[in-house]
C-alpha positions as CSV (number, residue, x, y, z in Angstrom):
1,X,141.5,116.6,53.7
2,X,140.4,117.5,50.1
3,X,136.8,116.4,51.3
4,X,136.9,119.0,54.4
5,X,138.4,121.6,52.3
6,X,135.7,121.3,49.8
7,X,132.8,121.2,52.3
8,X,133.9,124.4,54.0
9,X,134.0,126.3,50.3
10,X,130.3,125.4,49.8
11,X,129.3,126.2,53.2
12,X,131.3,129.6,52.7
13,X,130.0,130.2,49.1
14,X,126.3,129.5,50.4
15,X,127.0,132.3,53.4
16,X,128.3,134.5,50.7
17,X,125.0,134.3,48.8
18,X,122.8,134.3,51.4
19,X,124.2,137.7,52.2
20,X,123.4,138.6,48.5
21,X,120.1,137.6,48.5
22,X,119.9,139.9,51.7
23,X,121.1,142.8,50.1
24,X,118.9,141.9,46.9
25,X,116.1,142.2,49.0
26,X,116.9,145.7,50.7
27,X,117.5,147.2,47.3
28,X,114.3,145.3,45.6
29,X,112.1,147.1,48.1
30,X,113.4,150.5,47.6
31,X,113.2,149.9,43.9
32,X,109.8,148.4,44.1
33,X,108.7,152.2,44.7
34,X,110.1,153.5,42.3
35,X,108.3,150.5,40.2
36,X,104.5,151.8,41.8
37,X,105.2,155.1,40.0
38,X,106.0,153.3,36.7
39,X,103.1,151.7,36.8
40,X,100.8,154.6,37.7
41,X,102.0,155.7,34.2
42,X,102.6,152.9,31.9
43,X,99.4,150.9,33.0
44,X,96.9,153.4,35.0
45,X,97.4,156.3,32.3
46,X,98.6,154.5,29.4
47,X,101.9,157.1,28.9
48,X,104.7,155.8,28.1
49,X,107.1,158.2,30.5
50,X,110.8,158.2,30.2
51,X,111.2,160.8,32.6
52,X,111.6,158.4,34.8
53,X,115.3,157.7,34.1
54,X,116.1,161.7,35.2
55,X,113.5,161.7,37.9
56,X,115.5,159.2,40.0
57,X,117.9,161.3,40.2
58,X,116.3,164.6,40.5
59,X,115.3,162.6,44.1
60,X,118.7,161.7,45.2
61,X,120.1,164.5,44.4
62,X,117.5,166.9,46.2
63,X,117.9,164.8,49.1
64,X,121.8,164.1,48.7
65,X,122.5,167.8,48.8
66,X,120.1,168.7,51.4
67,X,121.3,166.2,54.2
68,X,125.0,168.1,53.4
69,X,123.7,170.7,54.0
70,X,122.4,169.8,57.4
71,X,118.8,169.3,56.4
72,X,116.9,166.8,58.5
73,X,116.9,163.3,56.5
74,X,112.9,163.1,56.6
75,X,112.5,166.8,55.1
76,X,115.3,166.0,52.4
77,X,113.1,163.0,51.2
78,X,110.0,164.9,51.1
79,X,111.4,167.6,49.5
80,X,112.6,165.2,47.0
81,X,109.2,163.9,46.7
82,X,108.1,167.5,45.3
83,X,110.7,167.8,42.9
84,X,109.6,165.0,41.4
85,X,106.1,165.5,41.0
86,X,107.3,168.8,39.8
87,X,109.5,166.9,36.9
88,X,106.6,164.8,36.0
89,X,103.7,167.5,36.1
90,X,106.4,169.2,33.1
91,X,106.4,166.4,31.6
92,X,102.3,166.1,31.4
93,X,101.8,169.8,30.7
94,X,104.6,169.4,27.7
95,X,102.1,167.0,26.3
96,X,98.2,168.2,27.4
97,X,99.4,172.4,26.8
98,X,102.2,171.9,24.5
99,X,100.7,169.1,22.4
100,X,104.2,167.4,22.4
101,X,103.9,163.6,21.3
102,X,103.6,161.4,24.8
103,X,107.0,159.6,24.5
104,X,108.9,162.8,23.2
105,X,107.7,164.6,26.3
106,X,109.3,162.1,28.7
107,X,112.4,162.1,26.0
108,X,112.4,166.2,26.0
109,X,111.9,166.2,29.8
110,X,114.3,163.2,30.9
111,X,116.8,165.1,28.7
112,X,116.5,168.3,30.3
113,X,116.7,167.0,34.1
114,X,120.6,166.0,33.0
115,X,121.6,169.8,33.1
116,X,119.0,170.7,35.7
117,X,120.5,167.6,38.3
118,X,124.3,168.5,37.6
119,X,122.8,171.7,38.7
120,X,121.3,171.1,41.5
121,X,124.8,168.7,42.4
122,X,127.1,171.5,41.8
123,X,129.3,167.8,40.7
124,X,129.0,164.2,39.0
125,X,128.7,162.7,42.7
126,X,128.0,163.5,46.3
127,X,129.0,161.1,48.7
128,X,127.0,160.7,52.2
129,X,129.1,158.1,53.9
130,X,130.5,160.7,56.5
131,X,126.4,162.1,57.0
132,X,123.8,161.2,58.9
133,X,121.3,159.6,57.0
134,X,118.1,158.1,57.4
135,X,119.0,154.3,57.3
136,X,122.0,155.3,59.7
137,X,119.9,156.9,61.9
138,X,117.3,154.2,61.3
139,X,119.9,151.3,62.0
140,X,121.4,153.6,65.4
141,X,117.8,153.4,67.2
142,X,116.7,149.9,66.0
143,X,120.1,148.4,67.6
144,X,118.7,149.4,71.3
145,X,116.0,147.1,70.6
146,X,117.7,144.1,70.8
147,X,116.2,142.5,67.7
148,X,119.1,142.3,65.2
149,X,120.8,140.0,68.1
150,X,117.9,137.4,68.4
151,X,117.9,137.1,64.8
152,X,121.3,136.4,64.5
153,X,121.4,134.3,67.6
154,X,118.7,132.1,65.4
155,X,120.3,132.3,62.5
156,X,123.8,131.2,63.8
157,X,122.3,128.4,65.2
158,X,121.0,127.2,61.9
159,X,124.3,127.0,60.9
160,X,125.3,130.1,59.3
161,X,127.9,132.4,61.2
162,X,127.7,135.2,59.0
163,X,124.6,137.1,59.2
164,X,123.4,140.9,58.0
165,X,124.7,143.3,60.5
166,X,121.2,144.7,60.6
167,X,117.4,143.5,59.8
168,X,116.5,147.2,60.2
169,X,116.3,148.5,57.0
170,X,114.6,145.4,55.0
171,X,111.9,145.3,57.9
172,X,111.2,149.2,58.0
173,X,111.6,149.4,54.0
174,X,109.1,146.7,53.8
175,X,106.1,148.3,55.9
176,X,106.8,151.6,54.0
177,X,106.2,150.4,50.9
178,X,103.7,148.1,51.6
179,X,102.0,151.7,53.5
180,X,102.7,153.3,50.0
181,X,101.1,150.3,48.2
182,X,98.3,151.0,50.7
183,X,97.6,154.7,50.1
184,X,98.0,154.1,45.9
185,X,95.3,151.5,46.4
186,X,93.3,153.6,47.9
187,X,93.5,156.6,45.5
188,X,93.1,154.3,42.5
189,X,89.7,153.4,44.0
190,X,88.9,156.9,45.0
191,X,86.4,159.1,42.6
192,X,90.1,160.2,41.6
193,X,91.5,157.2,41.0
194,X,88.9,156.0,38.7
195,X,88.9,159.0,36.4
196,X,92.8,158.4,36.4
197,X,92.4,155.0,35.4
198,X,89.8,156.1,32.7
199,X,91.9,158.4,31.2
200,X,94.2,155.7,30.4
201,X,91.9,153.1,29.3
202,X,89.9,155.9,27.0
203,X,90.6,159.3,27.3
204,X,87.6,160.1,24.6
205,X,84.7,158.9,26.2
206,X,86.2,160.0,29.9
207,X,86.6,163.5,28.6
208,X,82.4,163.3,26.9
209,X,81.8,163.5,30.7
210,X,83.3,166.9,31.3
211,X,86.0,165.4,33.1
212,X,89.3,167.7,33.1
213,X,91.9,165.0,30.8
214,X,94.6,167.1,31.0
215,X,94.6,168.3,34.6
216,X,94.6,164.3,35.7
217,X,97.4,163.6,33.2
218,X,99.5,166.1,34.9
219,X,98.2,165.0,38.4
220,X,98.9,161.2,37.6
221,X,102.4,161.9,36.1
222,X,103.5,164.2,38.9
223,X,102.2,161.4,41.1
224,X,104.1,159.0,39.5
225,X,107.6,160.9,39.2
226,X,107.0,161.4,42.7
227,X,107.5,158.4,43.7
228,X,110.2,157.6,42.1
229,X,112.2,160.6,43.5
230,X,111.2,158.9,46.4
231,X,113.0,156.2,45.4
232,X,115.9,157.8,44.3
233,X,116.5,160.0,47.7
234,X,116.2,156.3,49.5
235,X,118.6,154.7,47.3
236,X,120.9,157.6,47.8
237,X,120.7,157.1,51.5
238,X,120.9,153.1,51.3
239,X,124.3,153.0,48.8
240,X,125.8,156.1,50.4
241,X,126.0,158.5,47.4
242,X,124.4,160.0,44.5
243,X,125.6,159.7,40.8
244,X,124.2,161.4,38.0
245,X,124.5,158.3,36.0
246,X,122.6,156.1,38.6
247,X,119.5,157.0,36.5
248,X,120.4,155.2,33.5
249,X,118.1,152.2,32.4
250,X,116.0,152.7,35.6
251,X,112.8,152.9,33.8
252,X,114.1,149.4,32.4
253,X,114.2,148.2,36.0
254,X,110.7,149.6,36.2
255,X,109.1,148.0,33.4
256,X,111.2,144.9,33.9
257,X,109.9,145.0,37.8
258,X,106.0,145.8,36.6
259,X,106.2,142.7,33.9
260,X,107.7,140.0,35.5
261,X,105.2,141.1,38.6
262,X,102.2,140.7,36.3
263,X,103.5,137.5,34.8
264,X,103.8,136.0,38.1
265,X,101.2,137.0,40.5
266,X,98.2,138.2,38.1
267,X,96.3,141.8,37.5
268,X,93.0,140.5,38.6
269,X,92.4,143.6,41.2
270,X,94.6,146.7,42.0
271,X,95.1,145.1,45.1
272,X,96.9,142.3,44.1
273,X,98.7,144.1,41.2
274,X,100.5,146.4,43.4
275,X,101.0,143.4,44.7
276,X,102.4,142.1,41.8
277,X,104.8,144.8,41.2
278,X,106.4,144.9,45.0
279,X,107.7,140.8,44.4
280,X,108.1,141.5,40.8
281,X,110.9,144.4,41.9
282,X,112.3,141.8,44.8
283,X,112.6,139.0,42.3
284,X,114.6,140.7,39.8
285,X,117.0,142.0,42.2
286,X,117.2,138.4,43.4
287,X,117.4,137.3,39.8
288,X,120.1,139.9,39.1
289,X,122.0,139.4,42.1
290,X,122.4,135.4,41.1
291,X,123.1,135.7,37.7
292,X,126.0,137.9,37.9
293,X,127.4,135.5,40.5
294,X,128.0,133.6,37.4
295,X,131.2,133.0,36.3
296,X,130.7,134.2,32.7
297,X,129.0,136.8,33.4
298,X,130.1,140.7,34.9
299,X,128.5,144.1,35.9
300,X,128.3,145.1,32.8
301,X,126.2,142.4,31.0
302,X,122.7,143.8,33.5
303,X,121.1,145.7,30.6
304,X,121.4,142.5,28.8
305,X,120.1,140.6,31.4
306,X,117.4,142.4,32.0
307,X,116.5,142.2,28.7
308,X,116.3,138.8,28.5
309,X,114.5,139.0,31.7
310,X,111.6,141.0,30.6
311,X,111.6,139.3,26.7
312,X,110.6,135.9,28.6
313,X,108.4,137.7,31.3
314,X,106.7,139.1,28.1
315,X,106.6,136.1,25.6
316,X,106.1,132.6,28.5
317,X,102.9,133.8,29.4
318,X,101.6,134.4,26.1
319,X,103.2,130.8,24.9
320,X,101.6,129.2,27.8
321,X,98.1,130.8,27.1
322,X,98.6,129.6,23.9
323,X,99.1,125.6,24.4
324,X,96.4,125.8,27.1
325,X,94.3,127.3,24.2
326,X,95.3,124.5,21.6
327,X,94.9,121.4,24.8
328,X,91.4,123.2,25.1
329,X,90.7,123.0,21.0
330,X,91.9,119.1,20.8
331,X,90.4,118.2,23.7
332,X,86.7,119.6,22.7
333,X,87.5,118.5,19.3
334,X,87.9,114.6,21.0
335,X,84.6,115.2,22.8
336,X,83.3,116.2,19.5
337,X,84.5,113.2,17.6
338,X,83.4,110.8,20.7
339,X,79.9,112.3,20.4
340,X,79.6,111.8,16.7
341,X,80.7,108.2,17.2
342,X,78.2,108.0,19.4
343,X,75.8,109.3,17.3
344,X,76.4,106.7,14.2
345,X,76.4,103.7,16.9
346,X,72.9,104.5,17.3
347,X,71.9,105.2,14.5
């Protein structure tokens, strides 16, 4: 009896986290834009851009109180789109016009989009269960096709008889980002692209050739806040509200998302590092999603989690270069030794 009893809890507990690593993976993708545009700043241009943190907001709540106000769900998320590359294009012209420090722009700017997205709110939270949104919409049309039941059909066979009510919004959230991930490499190759990227790398010697620095600044930071407004409006839409705190430590998530990427997959080609930063996003929301499963652990240990997260995304690789370096040292320093044996023998 106590044998059944305990069988049935770990086939329930592994149901129960199969479900979370579902829902880890709807949320990594969504975030996983928002982590393309922290990585058209931190590594294309080099600026270190907290304006991310009131950007992601600025998104959601642009597109929160436009579907309430009967806005069509695709419009609301553009027009979040261009309140973001709004917020970020401030944020470059604070630093090329204003010659404000780089980081105390993003501070100055990140600051300032609190008041502006209570503003635009009219309140601390608007809530969208009771609208139409685009997932809802999104999940309404893909039920007539008849996919969600084969999946489940296949899954349930397999032995699990609880399944995600829908496979809509991973799927579709998938090839939109990987279509985003698509255009940015594109534009990073473009004539554009590479005076962006040189501007980051050395702003000096792109600027000897009459190249305008402080008009791609502003275009690559408006870019970049873009797209995580994006991010923000989708998120809004996916958890059903927007919060003016939901903001807070996102450019965390970012870097954290951008890192462990990297540290993973490599940075060999643009290609393969947006790459990079899609899984990287997906794995810490898996990552995040199993560790507060933990017993000892709660909501409110994930900024400390995701410290620790990016402090061993940051420091493994470098130990593991490291030990490959000394294993190459010792063993050239054997062949060294061999060959001066060698040497004396014939002599």
């Amino acid at each position: 009896m106590n044998l059944n009893r305990q069988g049935k809890c770990e086939r329930r507990g592994e149901r129960v986290v199969f479900i979370s690593i579902f829902n880890a993976l709807e949320s990594g993708v969504i975030y996983a834009i928002m982590a393309l545009g922290v990585y058209l700043s931190f590594r294309v241009l080099d600026f270190p851009d907290l304006t991310v943190d009131g950007s992601f907001v600025t998104g959601a709540a642009v597109a929160a109180l436009s579907i309430t106000n009967g806005m069509s769900t695709i419009l609301a998320t553009l027009l979040a789109l261009v309140a973001g590359f709004i917020a970020g294009a401030i944020t470059g012209i604070l630093n090329t016009k204003g010659k404000i420090n780089p980081l105390l722009s993003g501070i100055l700017m990140m600051t300032g989009l609190y008041s502006i997205n209570l503003r635009i709110m009219g309140q601390s939270n608007i809530p969208l269960l009771n609208e139409a949104t685009l997932f809802t919409k999104l999940t309404d049309h893909w039920s007539k096709l008849g996919i969600d039941q084969a999946i489940s059909q296949l899954l349930t066979s397999l032995g699990l008889d609880r399944v995600p009510r829908t496979w809509a919004i991973l799927i579709v959230m998938l090839l939109v980002t990987i279509l985003i991930k698509l255009i940015l490499d594109y534009v990073l190759k473009t004539e554009l692209g590479l005076a962006l990227r040189a501007t980051g790398d050395n702003e000096n010697m792109i600027r000897s050739f009459s190249a305008n620095t402080d008009y791609l600044k502003i275009l690559g930071l408006g870019l970049s806040n873009a797209l995580v407004a994006v991010s923000g409006a989708l998120y809004a839409q996916y958890a059903g509200f927007a919060d003016l705190n939901m903001g807070i430590g996102m450019i965390v998530i970012g870097l954290a998302s951008v890192i462990i990427g990297e540290s993973v997959i490599g940075t060999k080609t643009i290609t393969r590092t947006t790459l990079a930063i899609i899984i990287g996003a997906i794995i810490y929301r898996i990552v995040m999603t199993l560790a507060l499963r933990t017993p000892f652990l709660d909501t409110g240990d994930m900024k400390l989690i995701t410290s620790i997260l990016v402090i061993i995304a940051l420091v493994l690789p470098k130990l593991m270069t490291s030990h490959k370096e000394l294993k190459r040292k010792k063993l050239k320093r054997i062949e060294l030794e061999h060959r001066l044996k060698g040497g004396a023998k014939s002599c």
